[in-house]
C-alpha positions as CSV (number, residue, x, y, z in Angstrom):
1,X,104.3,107.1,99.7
2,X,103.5,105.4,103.2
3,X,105.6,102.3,104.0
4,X,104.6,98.8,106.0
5,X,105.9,98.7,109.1
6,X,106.5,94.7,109.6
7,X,110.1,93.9,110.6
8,X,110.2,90.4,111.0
9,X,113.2,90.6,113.9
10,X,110.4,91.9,116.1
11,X,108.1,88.7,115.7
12,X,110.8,86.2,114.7
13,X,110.0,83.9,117.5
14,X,106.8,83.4,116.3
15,X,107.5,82.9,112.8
16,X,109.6,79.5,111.1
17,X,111.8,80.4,108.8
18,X,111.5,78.0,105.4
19,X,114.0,79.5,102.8
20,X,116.4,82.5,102.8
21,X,118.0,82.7,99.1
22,X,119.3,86.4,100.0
23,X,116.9,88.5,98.0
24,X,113.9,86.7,98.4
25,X,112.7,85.1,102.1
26,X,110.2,82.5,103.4
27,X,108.4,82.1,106.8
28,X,105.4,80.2,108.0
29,X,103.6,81.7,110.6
30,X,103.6,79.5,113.4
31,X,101.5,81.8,116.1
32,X,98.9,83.6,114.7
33,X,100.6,86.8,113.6
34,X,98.5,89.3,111.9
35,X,98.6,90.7,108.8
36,X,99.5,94.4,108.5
37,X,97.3,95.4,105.8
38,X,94.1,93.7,106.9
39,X,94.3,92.7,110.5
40,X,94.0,88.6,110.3
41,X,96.4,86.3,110.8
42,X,98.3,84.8,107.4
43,X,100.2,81.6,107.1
44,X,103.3,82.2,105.2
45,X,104.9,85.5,104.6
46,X,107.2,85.6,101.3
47,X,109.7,88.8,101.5
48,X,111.6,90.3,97.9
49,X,113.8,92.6,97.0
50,X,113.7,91.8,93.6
51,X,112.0,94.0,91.0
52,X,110.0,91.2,89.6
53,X,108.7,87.7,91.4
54,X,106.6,85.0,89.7
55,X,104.5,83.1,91.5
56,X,103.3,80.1,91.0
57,X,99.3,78.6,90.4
58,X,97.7,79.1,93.6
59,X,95.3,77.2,95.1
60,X,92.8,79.7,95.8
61,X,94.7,81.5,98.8
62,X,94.3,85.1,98.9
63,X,96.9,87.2,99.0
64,X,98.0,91.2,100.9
65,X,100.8,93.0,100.0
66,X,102.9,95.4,102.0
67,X,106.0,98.0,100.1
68,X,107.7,98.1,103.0
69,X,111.6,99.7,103.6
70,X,113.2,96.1,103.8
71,X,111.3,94.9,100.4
72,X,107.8,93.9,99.1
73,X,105.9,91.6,101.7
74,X,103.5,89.1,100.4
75,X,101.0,87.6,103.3
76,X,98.9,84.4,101.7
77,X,95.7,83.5,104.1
């Protein structure tokens, strides 16, 4: 199975992190980074390692998802 290729080192000066509670991390996107799996840019970027992550009501955002080697990456737009 294919991997995302996103390490978030590479655009970390681009990207604010907002929470970092070891398996589960939170940036907002602060300059216009694109999203892997469909090309536009995404405002906040939620990284897991956990097996299982519940999220909460949303308010209509749409969401990608990436499996990649570091954990599951979830891009809201």
């Amino acid at each position: 199975m294919p991997t995302l290729e996103f390490d978030v080192h590479d655009h970390r000066h681009r990207l604010k992190q907002l929470r970092n509670a070891g398996e589960t991390e939170l940036y907002e996107n602060r300059d216009g980074v694109t999203c892997p799996a469909c090309g536009e840019p995404f405002t906040r970027l939620f990284i897991t390692e956990r097996a299982t992550t519940t999220f909460p009501e949303t308010d209509g955002s749409r969401f990608c998802l990436g499996n990649g080697s570091t954990g599951i990456h979830v891009f809201r737009h």
